[in-house]
C-alpha positions in Angstrom: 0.0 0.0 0.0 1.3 3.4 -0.8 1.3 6.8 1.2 -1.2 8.0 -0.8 -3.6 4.9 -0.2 -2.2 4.9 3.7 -3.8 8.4 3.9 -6.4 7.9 1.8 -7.7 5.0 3.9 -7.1 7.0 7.6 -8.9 10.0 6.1 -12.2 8.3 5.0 -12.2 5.2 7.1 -11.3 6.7 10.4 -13.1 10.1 9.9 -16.7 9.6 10.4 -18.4 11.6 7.8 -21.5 9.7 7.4 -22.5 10.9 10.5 -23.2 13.9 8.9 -25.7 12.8 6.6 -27.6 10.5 9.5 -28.1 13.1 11.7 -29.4 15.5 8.8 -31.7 12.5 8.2 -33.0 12.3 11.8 -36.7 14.0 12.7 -34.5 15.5 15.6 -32.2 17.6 13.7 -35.4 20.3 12.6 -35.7 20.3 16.9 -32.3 20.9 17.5 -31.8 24.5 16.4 -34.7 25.5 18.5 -33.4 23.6 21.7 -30.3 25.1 21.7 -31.5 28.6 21.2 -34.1 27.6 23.9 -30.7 27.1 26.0 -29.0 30.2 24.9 -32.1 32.1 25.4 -32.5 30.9 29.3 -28.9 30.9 29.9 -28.2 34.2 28.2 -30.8 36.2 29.9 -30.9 33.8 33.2 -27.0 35.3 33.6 -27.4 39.0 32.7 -30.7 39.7 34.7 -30.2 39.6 38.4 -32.7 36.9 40.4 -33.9 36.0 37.0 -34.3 32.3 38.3 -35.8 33.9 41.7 -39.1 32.0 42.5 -41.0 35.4 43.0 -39.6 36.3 39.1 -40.6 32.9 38.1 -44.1 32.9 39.5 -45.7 35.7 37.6 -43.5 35.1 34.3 -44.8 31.1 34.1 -48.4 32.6 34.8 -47.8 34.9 31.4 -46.0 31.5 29.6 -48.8 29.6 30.4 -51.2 32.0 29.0 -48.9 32.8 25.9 -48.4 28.4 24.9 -52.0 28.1 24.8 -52.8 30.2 22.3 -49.2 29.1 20.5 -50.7 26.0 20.6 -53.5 27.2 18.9 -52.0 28.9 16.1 -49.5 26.0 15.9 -52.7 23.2 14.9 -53.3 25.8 12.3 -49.9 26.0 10.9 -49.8 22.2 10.8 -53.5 22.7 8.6 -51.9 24.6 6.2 -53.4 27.9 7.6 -52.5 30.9 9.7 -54.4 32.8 11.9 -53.6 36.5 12.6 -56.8 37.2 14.2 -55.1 35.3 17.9 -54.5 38.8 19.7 -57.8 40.3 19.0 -59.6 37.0 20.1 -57.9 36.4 23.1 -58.4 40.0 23.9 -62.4 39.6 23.4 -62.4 36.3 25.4 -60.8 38.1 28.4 -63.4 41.2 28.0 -66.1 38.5 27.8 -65.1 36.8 31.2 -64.1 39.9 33.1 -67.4 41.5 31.4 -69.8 38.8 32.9 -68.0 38.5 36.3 -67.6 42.2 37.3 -70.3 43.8 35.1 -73.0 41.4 35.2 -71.9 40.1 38.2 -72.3 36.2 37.3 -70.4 33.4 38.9 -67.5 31.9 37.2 -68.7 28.9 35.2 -70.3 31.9 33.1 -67.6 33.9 33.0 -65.6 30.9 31.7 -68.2 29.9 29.2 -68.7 33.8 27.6 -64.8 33.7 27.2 -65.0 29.9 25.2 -67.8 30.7 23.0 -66.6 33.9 22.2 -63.2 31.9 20.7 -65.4 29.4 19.6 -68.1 32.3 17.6 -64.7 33.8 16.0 -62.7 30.5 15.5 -66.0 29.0 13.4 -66.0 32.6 11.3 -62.5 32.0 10.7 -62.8 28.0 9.9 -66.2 28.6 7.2 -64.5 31.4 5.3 -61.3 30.0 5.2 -62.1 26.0 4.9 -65.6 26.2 3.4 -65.3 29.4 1.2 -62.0 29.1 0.6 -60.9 32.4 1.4 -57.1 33.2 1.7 -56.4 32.2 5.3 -54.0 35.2 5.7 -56.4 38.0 4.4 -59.5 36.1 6.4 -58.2 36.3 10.1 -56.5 39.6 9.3 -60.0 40.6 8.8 -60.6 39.7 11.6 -58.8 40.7 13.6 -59.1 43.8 12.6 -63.1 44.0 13.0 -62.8 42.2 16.5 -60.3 44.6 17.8 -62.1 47.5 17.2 -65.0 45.6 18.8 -63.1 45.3 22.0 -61.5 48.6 21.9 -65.3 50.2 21.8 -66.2 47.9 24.7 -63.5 48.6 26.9 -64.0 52.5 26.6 -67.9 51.6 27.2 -67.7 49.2 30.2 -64.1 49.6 31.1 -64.9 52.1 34.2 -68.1 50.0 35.3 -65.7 46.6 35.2 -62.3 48.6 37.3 -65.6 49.8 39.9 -67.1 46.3 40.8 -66.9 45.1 44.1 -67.9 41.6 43.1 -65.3 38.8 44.3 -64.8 35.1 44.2 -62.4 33.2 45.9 -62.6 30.7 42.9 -61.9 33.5 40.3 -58.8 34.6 42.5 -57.4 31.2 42.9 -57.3 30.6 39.2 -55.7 34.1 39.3 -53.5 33.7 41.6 -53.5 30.8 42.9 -50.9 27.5 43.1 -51.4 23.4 42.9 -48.2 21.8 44.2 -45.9 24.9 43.4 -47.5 25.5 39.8 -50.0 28.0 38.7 -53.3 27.0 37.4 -52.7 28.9 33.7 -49.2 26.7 33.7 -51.0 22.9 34.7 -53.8 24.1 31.9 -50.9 24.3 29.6 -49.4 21.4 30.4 -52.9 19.4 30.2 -53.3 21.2 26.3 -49.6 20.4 25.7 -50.4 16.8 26.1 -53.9 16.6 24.9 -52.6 18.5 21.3 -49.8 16.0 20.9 -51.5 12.8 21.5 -54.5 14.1 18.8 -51.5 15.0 16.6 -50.0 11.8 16.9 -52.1 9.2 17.4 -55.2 10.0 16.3 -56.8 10.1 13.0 -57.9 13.7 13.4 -54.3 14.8 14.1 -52.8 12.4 10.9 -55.4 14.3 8.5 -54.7 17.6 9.9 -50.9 16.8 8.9 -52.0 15.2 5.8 -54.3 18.7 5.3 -51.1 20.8 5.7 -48.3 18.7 3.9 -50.8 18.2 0.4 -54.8 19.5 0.1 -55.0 17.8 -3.5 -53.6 14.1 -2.4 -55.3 14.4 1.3 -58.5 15.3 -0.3 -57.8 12.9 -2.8 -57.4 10.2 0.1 -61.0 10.7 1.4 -59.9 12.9 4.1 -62.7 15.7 4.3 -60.0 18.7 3.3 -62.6 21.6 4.4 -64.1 20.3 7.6 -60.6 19.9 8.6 -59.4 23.2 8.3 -62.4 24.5 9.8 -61.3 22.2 12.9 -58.3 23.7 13.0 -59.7 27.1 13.1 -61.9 26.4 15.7 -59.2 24.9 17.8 -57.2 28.1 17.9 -60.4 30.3 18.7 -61.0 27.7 21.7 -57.6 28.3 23.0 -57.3 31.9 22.4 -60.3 31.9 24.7 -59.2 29.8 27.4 -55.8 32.1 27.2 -58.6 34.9 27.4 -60.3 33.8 30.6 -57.2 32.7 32.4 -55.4 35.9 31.7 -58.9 37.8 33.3 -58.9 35.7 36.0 -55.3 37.5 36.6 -55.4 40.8 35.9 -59.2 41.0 36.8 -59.5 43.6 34.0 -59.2 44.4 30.3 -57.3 47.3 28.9 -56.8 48.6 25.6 -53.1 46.8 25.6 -55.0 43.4 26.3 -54.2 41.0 23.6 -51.6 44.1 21.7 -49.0 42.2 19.2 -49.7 39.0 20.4 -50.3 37.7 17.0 -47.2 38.7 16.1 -45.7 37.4 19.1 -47.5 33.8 18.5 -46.4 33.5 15.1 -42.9 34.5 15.7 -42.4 31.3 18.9 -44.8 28.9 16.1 -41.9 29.7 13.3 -38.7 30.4 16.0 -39.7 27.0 17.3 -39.2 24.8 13.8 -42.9 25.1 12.7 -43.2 25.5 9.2 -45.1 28.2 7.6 -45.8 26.2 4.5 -47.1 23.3 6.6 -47.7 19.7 7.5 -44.3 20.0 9.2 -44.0 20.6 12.5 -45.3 19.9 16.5 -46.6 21.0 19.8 -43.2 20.7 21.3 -41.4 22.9 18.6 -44.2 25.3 19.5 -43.7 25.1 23.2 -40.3 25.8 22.7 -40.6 28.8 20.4 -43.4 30.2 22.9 -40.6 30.3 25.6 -37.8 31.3 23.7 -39.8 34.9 22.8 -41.6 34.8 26.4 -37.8 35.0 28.3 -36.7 37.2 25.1 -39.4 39.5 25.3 -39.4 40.1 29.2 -35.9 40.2 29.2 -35.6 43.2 27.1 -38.0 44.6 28.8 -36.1 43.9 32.3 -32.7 45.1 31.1 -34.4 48.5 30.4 -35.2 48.3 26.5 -38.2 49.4 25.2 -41.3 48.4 22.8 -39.3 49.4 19.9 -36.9 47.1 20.8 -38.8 44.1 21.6 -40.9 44.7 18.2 -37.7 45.0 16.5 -36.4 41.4 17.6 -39.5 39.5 17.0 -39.1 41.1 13.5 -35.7 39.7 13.5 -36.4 36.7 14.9 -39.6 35.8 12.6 -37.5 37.1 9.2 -34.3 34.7 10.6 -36.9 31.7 11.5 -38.8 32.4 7.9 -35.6 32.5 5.7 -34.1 29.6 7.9 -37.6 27.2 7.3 -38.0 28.2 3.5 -34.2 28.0 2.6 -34.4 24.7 4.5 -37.4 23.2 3.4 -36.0 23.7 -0.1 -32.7 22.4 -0.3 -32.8 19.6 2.1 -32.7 16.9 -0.5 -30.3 18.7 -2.1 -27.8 18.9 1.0 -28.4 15.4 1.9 -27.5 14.1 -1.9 -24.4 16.2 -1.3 -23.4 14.7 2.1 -24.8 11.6 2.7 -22.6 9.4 0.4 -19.4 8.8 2.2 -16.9 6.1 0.6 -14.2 4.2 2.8 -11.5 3.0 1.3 -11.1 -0.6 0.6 -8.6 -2.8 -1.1 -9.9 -5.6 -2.6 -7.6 -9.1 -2.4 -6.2 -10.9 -5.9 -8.0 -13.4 -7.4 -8.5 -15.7 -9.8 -10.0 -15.5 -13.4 -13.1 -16.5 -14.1 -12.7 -16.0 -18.1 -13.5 -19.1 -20.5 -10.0 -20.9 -20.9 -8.3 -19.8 -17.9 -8.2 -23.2 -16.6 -9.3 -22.0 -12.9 -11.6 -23.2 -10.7 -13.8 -19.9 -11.1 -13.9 -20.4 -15.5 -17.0 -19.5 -16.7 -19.0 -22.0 -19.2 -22.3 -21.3 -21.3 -24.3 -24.0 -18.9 -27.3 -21.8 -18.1 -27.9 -20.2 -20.8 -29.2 -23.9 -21.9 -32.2 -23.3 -19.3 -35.7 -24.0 -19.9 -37.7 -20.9 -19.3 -41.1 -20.3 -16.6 -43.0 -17.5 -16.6 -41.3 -15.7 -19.3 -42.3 -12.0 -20.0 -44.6 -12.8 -17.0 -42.5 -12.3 -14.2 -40.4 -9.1 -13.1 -37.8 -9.5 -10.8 -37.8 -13.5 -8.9 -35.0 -12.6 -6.7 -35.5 -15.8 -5.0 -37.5 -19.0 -6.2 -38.0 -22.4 -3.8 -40.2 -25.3 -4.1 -42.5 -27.2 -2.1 -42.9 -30.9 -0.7 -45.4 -30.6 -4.0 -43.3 -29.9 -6.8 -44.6 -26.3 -6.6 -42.7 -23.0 -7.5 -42.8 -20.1 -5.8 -41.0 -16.8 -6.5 -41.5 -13.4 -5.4 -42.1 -10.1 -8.1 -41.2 -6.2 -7.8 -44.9 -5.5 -7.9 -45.0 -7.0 -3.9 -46.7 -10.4 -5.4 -45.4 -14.2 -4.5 -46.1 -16.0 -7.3 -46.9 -19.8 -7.3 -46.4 -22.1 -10.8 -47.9 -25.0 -10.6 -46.2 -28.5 -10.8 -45.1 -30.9 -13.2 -44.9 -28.2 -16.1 -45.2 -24.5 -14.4 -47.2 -23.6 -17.2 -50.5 -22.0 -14.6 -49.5 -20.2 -12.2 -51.6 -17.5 -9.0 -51.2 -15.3 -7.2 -50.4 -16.8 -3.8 -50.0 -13.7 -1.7 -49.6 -9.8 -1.9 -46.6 -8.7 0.6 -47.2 -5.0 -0.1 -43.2 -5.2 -0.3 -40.6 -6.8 -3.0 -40.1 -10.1 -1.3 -36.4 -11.4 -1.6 -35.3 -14.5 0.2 -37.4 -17.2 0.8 -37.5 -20.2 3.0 -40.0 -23.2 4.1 -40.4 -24.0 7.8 -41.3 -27.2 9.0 -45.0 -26.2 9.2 -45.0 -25.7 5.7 -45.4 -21.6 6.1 -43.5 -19.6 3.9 -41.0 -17.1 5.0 -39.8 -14.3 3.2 -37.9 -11.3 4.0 -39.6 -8.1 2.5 -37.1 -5.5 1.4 -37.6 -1.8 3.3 -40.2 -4.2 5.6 -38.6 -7.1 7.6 -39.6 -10.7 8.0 -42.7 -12.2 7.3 -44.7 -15.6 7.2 -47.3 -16.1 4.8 -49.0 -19.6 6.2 -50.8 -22.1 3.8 -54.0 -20.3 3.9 -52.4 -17.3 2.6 -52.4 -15.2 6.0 -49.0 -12.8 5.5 -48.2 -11.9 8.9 -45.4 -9.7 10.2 -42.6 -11.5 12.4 -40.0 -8.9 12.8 -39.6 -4.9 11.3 -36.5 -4.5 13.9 -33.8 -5.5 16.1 -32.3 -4.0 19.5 -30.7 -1.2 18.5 -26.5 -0.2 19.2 -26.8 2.8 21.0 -22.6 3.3 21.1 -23.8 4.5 17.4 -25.7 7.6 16.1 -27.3 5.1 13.1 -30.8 4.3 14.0 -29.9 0.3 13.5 -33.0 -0.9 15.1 -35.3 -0.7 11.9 -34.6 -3.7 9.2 -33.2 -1.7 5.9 -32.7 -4.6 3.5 -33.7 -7.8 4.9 -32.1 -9.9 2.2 -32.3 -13.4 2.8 -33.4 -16.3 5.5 -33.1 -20.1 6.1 -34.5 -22.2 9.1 -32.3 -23.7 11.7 -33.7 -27.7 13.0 -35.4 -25.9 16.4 -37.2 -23.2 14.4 -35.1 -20.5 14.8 -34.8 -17.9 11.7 -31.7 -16.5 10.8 -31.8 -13.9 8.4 -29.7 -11.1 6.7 -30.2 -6.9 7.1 -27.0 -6.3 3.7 -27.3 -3.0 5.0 -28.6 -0.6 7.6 -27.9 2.8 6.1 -30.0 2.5 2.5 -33.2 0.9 1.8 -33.4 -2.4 -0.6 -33.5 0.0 -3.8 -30.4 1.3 -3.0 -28.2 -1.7 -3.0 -25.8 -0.3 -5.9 -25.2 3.4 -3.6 -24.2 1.0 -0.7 -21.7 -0.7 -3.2 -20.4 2.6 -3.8 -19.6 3.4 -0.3 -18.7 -0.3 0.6 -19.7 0.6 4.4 -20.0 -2.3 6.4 -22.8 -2.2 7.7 -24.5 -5.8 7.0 -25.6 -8.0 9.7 -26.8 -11.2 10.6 -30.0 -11.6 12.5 -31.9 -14.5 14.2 -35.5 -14.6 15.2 -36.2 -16.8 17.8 -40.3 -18.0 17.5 -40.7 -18.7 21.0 -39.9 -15.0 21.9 -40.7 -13.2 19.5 -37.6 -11.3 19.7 -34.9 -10.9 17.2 -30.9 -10.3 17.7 -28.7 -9.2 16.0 -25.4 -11.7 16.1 -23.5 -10.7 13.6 -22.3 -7.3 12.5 -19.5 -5.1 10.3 -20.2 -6.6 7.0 -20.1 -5.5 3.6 -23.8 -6.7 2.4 -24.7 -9.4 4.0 -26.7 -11.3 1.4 -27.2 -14.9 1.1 -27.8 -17.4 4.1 -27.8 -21.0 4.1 -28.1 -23.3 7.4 -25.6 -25.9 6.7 -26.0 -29.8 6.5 -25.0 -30.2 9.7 -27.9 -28.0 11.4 -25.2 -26.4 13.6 -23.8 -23.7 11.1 -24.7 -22.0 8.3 -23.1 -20.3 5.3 -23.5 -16.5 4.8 -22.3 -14.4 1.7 -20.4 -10.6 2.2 -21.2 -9.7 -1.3 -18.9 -6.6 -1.8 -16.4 -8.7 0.2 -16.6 -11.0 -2.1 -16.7 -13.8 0.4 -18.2 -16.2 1.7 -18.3 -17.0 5.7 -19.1 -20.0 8.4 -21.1 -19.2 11.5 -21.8 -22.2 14.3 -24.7 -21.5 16.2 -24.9 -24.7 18.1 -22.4 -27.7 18.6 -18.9 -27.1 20.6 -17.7 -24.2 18.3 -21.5 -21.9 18.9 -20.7 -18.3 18.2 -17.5 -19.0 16.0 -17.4 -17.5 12.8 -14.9 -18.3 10.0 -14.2 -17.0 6.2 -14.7 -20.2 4.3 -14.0 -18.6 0.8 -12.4 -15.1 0.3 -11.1 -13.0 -3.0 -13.8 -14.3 -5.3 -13.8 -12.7 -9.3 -17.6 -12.7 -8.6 -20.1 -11.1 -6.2 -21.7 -13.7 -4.4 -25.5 -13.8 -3.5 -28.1 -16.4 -2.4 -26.6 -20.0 -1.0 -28.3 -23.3 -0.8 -27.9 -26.5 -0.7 -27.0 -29.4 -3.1 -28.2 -32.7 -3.1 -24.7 -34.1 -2.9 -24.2 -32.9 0.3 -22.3 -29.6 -1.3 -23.3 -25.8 -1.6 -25.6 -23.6 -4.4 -23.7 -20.1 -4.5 -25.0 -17.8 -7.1 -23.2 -14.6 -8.3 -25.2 -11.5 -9.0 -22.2 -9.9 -11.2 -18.3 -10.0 -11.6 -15.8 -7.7 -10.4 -14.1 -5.6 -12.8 -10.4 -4.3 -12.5 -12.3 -0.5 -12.9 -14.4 -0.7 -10.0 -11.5 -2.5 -7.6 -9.4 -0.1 -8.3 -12.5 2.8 -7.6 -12.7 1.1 -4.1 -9.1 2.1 -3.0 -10.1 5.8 -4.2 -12.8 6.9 -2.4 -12.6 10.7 -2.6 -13.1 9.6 -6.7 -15.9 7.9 -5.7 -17.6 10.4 -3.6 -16.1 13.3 -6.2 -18.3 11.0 -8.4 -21.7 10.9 -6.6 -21.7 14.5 -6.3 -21.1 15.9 -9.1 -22.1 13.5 -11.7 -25.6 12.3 -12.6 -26.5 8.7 -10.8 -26.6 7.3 -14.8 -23.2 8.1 -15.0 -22.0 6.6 -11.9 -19.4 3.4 -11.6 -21.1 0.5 -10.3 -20.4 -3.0 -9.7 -20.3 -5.4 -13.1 -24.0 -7.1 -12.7 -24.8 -7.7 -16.1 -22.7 -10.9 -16.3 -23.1 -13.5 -13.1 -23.1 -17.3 -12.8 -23.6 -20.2 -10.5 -21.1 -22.0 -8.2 -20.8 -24.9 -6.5 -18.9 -25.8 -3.3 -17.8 -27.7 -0.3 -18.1 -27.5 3.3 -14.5 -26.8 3.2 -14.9 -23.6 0.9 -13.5 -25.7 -2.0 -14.8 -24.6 -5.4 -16.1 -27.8 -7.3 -18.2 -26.2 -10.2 -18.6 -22.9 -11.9 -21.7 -22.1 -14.3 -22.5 -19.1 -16.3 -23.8 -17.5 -19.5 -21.8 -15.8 -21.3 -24.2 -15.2 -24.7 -25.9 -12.9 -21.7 -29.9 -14.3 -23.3 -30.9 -16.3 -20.6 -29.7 -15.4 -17.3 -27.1 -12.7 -17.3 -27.6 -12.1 -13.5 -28.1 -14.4 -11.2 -29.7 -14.0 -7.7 -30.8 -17.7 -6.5 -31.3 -21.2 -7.5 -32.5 -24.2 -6.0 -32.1 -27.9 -6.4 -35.2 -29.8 -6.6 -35.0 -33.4 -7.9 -32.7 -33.8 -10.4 -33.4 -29.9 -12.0 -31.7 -26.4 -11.0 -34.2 -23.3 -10.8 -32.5 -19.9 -11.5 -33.7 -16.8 -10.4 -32.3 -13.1 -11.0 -33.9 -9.6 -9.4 -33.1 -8.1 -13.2 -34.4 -10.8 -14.8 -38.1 -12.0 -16.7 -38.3 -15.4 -15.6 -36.9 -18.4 -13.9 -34.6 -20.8 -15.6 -34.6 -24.7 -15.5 -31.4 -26.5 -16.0 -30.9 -30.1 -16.0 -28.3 -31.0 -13.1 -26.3 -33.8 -15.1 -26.3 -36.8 -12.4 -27.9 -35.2 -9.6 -30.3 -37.0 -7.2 -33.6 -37.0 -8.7 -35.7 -37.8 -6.0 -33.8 -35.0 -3.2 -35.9 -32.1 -2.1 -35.3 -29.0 0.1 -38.5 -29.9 2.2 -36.8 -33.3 2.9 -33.1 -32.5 3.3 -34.2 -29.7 6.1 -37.2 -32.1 7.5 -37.3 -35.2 6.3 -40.0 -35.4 4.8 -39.8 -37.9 1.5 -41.3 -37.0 -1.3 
């Protein structure tokens, strides 16, 4: 190895820059800015305002924050429609006017003064919702409308009935309590937010009301045409806001026990600004009630602080200004180039130097020399199929092989001329395997494990495994279960190739030749799966071995093949078996001889080794070159090999016109015939096995079972 490829390989396989790109892909990240200028804000101010933290300062400025989250809140379930709502300030202003106005000036108890407030929000929220959702009015002109009309409404009523409301002698020890009163150290306007906090996110999250109110926001033509009822939901959200602006209203009454013309002044503006500061976006469907909680404290402690260190309205109205502009540009800019920033960074080759081996050409005399063997196959399901990754046969003499359309396929036996559907997977299914039930296993790429039982019932057995938490990658979730086999006792061992791109994406992880691929078992009894194995580069193919202790797995990119015991004396030992192979190698079964099925999906190419020991080329490459134009692995040429427990190569297949099977996937052995399948291919091939066993099975090497 050269000083070039010495520092070529400590710069990209010892830096990690792929963490880059998985925490821009996390739902966290769009928190994260907020949080920490949450921080900043508390700290900042916390330090340069004397007794800041004081728990007299604290008490009346969580009674305001309280207040002020509600009707964030509010606005926030709007945003999330699709909407806005400027009409907040003016609202919450009438709602307080309405309770203060029925308690002091009409002198009723409480429950009315709490009920004029609501259906005041209610009245104007309901205006809002029906112009806006039902009339299709532009939400921004609507509610400044009115919040226009109702703020003149309550400036004429506080200059009517302002001195009659400040003269009442009327008093309740209820009103004053919600006021001013405490429940284990918090204020009532505080535990009411904390109650709508929770209340907002669980309908947001886990309701159906909350999914089509983010369905609303993020696209009104595919939500509508979904069946969700587009207008009744933005008239929800509408009405939502006005209800919270009015319990905001009546809290904020119950406090100051007045209304003045400054009641309710800017807090629009206010609102808006902690909805958008907080990560909220203005264009919607993307947001949450925690982004808005946040933003509502960040301009609360911004916004009091000023104020406290002597700075005036000016001021504060020029920093929300700031702040909105900065949270707009940041949420737009953002928004629009986040795919674009990703495709820049998430790509991140490692260097790897792949070993000598031998040729595979016709002639070379190796044991890896191609022939023209299976492109003498007998076709199934031609121009009917797309895609059998995987094919496998039954105690019955009955095909099965999975499609790109989600579908597993079953041709019927002796000439696999009628075929059915026998299931729908909603996934592309990949490997497949027979249990001793009969059921059907197959691992679903982007899904994870399933069973489909003889009746047809596809049920989920695993979507994830426990995840590493010594690393940022979110490796709980199955990327690209590949392949599965069945161990004697039932357990499942199966293959994740990779765990940072989905099943689609198989040639980009070539490109980076991460490893990331693992083995995984699901145990039936538990329920549970584990991962055992880990730090490959795709784990693919998986084969339990004659002996039912070990089985066979393939490291495509690796081009190897290794041995893992998972019972008998050497249990949890793992050995490379076969290493430096001229082709990529994929599914594995067994042979009726008591020897191996290996099947290569493609052959290496001197180009693309000699790309993997240049990985700023290859990330150079991703970037700035179109993904048609990019350098992949060779998979238009592939093949068949057989061989030994011992690793020894015994028999190498191909086809080299490139008609028949140019890329090969899977085969299986099935009495006295060879099935070939290929994820690019149109059909499944049948070869002839010259001297092979013609009565040997899968179902009855793995169970027993005769035939």
């Amino acid at each position: 190895m050269s000083i070039k490829e010495q520092a070529s390989r400590l710069r990209y396989n010892f830096i990690p820059d792929h963490l880059i790109g998985e925490i821009l892909t996390k739902r966290w990240t769009d928190s994260a800015i907020p949080f920490i200028a949450l921080v900043v804000t508390v700290v900042g101010f916390g330090t340069a305002i004397p007794g800041f933290f004081k728990p007299e300062s604290l008490s009346d400025s969580t009674r305001q924050l309280g207040e002020f989250i509600i009707v964030v809140i509010g606005l926030t379930i709007v945003m999330l429609g699709g909407g806005i709502d400027l009409s907040v300030g003016s609202i919450f202003a009438l709602s307080c006017f309405a309770a203060v106005g029925s308690f002091f000036a009409l002198e009723q108890p409480v429950w009315v003064a709490f009920a004029a407030a609501m259906i005041t929000g209610l009245v104007f929220g309901a205006i809002n919702g029906f112009l806006v959702g039902y009339m299709r009015m532009r939400a921004f002109l609507t509610t400044l409308v009115t919040f226009i009309i109702g703020r003149a409404i309550f400036d004429i009523l506080v200059i009517d009935y302002g001195t009659q409301i400040q003269s009442s002698m009327m008093s309740s020890d209820l009103w004053d309590f919600i006021g001013d009163g405490t429940i284990g150290g918090f204020s009532v306007a505080v535990l009411t937010a904390i109650v709508i906090v929770i209340l907002s996110h669980v309908m947001l999250t886990r309701s159906r009301v909350g999914w089509h109110i983010q369905a609303v926001g993020g696209s009104r033509r595919s939500a509508f045409n979904s069946g969700i009822e587009v207008k009744r939901t933005v008239c929800m959200t509408y009405i939502i806001s006005g209800l919270c602006s009015g319990l905001a209203g009546f809290l904020i009454g119950c406090r100051l026990s007045g209304a003045g013309p400054g009641t309710g002044a800017g807090l629009e503006i206010m609102a808006l600004t902690a909805s958008v500061v907080g990560g909220n976006s203005l264009g919607g469907g993307r947001g949450s009630i925690v982004k808005g909680v946040m933003g509502a404290i960040i301009v609360l402690v911004m916004t009091n602080g000023l104020i406290r260190l002597g700075y005036g309205t000016g001021m504060n109205q020029m920093v929300l200004g700031i702040l909105l502009a900065v949270a707009v540009v940041l949420d737009i800019r953002w928004l629009k180039n986040r795919d674009k920033v990703l495709n820049e960074v998430y790509v991140a080759p490692i260097y790897h130097r792949m070993g000598d081996t031998l040729s595979a050409e016709p002639g070379s005399g190796t044991a890896y020399e191609l022939n023209n063997k299976i492109a003498q196959t007998e076709y199934i399901g031609l121009g009917e199929l797309e895609g059998p990754e995987d094919v496998i046969l039954d105690e019955n003499d009955h095909l099965y092989c999975g499609t790109r359309h989600g579908e597993i396929v079953r041709f019927f036996a002796p000439d696999y001329r009628r075929s059915e559907i026998f299931a729908h997977t909603g996934g592309f299914p990949l490997g497949l395997a027979f249990d001793r039930d009969g059921n059907l296993l197959s691992c679903v790429g982007a899904m994870g494990l399933y069973l489909i039982s003889k009746d047809r019932n596809v049920v989920k057995l695993s979507a994830e495994t426990q995840r590493s938490w010594t690393s940022i990658v979110d490796d709980a979730r199955l990327r690209d279960p590949n392949d599965c086999d069945v161990a004697p006792d039932g357990r499942i061992f199966f293959t994740d190739s990779t765990t940072r791109y989905d099943a689609h994406e198989w040639a980009i992880d070539s490109i980076e030749s991460r490893p990331t691929g693992r083995l995984l078992c699901y145990d039936p009894k538990t329920g549970k799966t584990t991962t055992l194995l880990d730090r490959y580069r795709y784990a693919n193919g998986v084969c339990i071995a004659h002996d039912g202790q070990s089985l066979f797995m393939a490291e495509s990119w690796a081009c190897r093949v290794h041995r893992y015991w998972f019972d008998g004396p050497k249990a949890g030992q793992v050995e490379c078996v076969i290493r430096d192979m001229p082709g990529y190698p994929d599914n594995i079964n067994r042979a009726s001889d008591g020897t191996y099925w290996m099947a290569w999906l493609g052959m290496r190419t001197p180009s693309f080794d000699l790309a993997l020991r240049h990985p700023g080329m290859r990330k150079r490459m991703t970037r700035r070159l179109p993904a048609d134009d990019w350098l992949f692995p060779n998979i238009n040429t592939g093949g068949v090999v057989k061989f030994d427990e011992s690793g020894k190569i015994i028999e190498t297949m191909g086809d080299l016109s490139g008609v028949s099977h140019p890329m090969v996937t899977s085969m299986r052995e099935h009495k006295g015939w060879l099935y070939v399948g290929g994820i690019l291919n149109n059909r499944v091939g049948r070869y002839r096995i010259p001297g092979a066993d013609p009565n040997w099975t899968g179902p009855g090497s793995y169970w027993g079972r005769k035939p």
